[in-house]
Each structure stands twice: as structure tokens, then as C-alpha cells.
PLY file of the C-alpha trace (Angstrom):
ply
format ascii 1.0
element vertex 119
property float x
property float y
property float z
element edge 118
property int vertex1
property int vertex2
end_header
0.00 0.00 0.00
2.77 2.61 0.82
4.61 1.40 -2.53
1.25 2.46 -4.27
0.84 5.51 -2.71
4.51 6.42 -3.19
3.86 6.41 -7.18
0.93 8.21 -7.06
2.65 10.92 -5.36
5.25 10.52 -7.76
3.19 10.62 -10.32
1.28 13.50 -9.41
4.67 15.88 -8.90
5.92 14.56 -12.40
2.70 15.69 -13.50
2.60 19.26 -12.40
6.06 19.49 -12.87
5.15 18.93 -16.32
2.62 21.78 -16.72
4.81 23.97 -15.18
7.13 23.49 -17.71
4.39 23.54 -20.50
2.96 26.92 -18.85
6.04 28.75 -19.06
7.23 27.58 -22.51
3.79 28.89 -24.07
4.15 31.99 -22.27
6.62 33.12 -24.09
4.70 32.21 -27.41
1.61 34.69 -27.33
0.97 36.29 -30.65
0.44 40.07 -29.95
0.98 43.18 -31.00
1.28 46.59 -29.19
-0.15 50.09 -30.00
0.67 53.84 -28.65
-0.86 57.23 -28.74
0.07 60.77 -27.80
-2.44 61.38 -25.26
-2.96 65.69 -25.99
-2.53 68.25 -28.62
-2.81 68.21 -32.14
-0.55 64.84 -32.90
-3.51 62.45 -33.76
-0.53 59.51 -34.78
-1.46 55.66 -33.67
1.86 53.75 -34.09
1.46 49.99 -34.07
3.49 47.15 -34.14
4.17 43.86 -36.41
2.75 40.59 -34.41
5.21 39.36 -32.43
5.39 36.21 -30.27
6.00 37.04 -26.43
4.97 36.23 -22.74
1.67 38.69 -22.24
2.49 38.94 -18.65
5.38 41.45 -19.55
3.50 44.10 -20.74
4.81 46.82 -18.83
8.13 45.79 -20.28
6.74 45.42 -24.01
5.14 49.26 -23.42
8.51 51.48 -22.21
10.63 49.20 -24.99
8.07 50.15 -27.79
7.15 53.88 -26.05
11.17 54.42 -26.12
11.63 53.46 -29.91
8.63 55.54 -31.08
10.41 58.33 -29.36
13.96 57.35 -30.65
12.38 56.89 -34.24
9.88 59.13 -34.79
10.47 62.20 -32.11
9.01 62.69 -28.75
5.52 61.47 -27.87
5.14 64.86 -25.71
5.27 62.40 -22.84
1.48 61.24 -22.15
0.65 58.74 -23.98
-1.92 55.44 -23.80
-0.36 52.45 -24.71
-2.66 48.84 -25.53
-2.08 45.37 -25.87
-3.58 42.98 -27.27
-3.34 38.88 -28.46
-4.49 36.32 -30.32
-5.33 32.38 -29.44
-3.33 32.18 -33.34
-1.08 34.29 -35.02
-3.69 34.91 -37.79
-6.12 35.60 -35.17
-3.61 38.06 -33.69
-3.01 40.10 -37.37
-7.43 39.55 -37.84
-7.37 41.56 -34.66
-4.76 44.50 -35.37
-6.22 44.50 -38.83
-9.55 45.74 -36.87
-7.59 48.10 -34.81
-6.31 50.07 -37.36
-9.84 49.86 -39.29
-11.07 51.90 -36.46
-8.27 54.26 -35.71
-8.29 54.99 -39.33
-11.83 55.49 -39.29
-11.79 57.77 -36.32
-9.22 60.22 -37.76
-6.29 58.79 -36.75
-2.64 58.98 -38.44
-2.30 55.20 -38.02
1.87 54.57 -38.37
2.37 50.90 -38.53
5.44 49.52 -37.59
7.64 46.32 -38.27
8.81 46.49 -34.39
9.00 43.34 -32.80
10.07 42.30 -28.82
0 1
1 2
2 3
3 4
4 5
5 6
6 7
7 8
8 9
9 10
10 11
11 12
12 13
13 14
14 15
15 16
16 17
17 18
18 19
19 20
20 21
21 22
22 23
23 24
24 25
25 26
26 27
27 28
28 29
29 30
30 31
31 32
32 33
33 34
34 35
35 36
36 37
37 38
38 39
39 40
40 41
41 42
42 43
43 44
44 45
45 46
46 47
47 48
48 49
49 50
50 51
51 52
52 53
53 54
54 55
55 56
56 57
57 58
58 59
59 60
60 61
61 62
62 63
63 64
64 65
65 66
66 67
67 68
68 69
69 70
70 71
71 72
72 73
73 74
74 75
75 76
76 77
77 78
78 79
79 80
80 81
81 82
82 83
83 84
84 85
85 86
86 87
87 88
88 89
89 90
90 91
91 92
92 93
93 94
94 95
95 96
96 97
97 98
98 99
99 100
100 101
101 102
102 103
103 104
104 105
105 106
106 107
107 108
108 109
109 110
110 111
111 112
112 113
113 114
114 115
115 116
116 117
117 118
């Protein structure tokens, strides 16, 4: 009986273990993309990014990268802007999605930029 429940625990650590290790290896395979906006004043410019395959969690990270090369490429923001996120289950759901996006912001009056920056 102990040499039963021995593999069962066993078993059940290999297991999680396991999804652990499945969990963090998709993580880092997300299909997103980003987008940023100057928050005031005349500059009505949407700047978003190629799809790119990341961990979703690290969006703060995935903003100030993006927010600094807008800045570094295109000239300063004027320093409030809104920056999104968004994903996709698929990578062509992900491109269906930021094909929308810049329907709308094109629709709305926006200067939609789009980049081929990529995490």
C-alpha cells in the first residue's frame, strides 16, 4: 500500500512538474501586437506594431521598450501617452485583430503609423 501511494505521489509531482514546464514555454509564445498614442494636442498619430510572439504577462516591459523606440524613431511622444495590448489564441487571429484596430483608428481620424517592431 505505501509502494502504491509512493507512485501516485510521484506521479502527481511529475505531472505538475510537467505543466509547469508547458505553462512557461507557451508563455513566451503569445501572438500580440502593441499600440501607442500621444495622449494631448494636435498629434492624432497611432503607431502599431508587427505581431510578435511574447509572454503577455510582460506588458509593462513590451510598453517602455516600444514607447522608447517611437520616441527614438519618430520624435518625442510629448510624454502622455496610452499604450494597448492585445493577443491572439493564433497568429492569424492576432493580425485579424490588429487589422480591426487600425480599421477603427483609421476610421476615427487617426494617423495610423504601422510599424515592423517586434520584442
Amino acid at each position: 500500500m505505501k509502494y502504491l501511494i509512493a507512485l501516485a505521489v510521484l506521479a502527481s509531482a511529475t505531472a505538475s512538474v510537467s505543466e509547469s514546464a508547458v505553462q512557461a514555454m507557451q508563455a513566451d509564445e503569445t501572438p500580440m501586437f502593441r499600440s501607442i498614442r500621444a495622449m494631448g494636442g494636435s498629434n492624432r498619430n497611432y503607431f502599431v506594431t508587427d505581431i510578435f510572439w511574447g509572454d503577455y504577462t510582460n506588458n509593462l516591459q513590451y510598453k517602455n521598450r516600444f514607447a522608447s523606440w517611437v520616441n527614438a524613431n519618430y520624435g518625442s511622444m510629448g510624454g502622455q501617452y496610452a499604450s494597448y495590448c492585445w493577443y491572439g489564441d493564433d497568429e492569424n487571429a492576432a493580425y485579424e485583430k490588429r487589422d480591426r484596430v487600425v480599421h477603427e483608428k483609421r476610421s476615427s481620424g487617426n494617423n495610423v503609423i504601422l510599424t515592423n517592431w517586434g520584442a
